[in-house]
C-alpha positions, 0 to 999 in steps of 0.5 A: 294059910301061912306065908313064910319064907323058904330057904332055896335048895334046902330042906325046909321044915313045916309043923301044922295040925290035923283037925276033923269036921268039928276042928278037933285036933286028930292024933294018931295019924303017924305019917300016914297024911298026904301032903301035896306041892306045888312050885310057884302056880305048877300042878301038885305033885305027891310030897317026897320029904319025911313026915312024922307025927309030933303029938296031940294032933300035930304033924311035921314035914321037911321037904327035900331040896329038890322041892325047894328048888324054885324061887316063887310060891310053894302051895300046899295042901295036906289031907288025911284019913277022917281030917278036912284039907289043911292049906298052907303057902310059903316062898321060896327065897334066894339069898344072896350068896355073898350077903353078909349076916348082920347083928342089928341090936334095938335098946331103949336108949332110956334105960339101955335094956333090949326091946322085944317084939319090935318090927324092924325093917331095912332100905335101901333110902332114907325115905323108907320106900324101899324095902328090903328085909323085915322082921322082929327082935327077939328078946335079946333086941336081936332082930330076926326074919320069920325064920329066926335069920339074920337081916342079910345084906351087900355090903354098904349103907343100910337104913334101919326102921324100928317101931313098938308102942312105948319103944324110947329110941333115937330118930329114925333111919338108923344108918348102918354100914355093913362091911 
């Protein structure tokens, strides 16, 4: 089971393998595998969006906007000729319209460079208890959701959170103004 976020209203994309009893990945399938929705705990309905088969036993689905529309969870299981039932979950999110997409860099302040793989996470306090956005840098230090997106925020002070093992940083929060 995944859990990663949907953007709402949109179509979404998903990649997952096909596997048969012995959890050998099964080709050949095409776009002939049923996947079923489910929005935020209502009964499953029969998939509408585009499938297609990538290769080796992997398989694609992007969903139409319309099985986005919900904020909440979106269940869904897959099945297939000769496969066992693939699961996967994922939420449904609502961005605020008038957040703006914020570029936060992590460098090691010993050597300048960009940190990857680092968690970053961003509140609302000084004391860390709030939780808005988490995510990673990537290679570039650029910190990014499980989507590859920005932290999108309100304009105002945020107070951002970093920790990676040998990570040589100034203390932490890091206090950002987004305007």
């Amino acid at each position: 089971m995944w859990n990663v976020n949907w953007n709402l209203g949109q179509q979404n994309r998903i990649c997952f393998v096909m596997v048969d009893a012995n959890y050998q990945e099964v080709a050949g399938l095409g776009a002939a595998f049923n996947l079923f929705i489910s929005k935020n705990g209502g009964v499953f309905n029969p998939s509408t969006g585009a499938k297609s088969e990538i290769g080796q036993g992997w398989y694609s689905y992007v969903s139409t906007a319309a099985e986005a529309n919900t904020i909440g969870p979106v269940s869904i299981y897959i099945t297939g000729v000769g496969c066992i039932q693939q699961n996967a979950e994922y939420v449904v999110e609502q961005r605020n319209a008038a957040c703006i997409p914020f570029t936060y860099t992590l460098t090691n302040i010993s050597t300048g460079l960009p940190v990857d793989g680092a968690a970053v996470w961003v509140t609302t306090d000084l004391a860390g208890l709030n939780v808005v956005w988490n995510g990673d840098t990537d290679a570039f230090g650029v910190a990014r959701d499980a989507s590859g997106e920005l932290p999108c925020l309100d304009a105002g002070t945020w107070y951002f959170w970093a920790t990676k093992a040998g990570l040589t940083a100034n203390a932490w929060p890091d206090t950002e103004i987004v305007s």
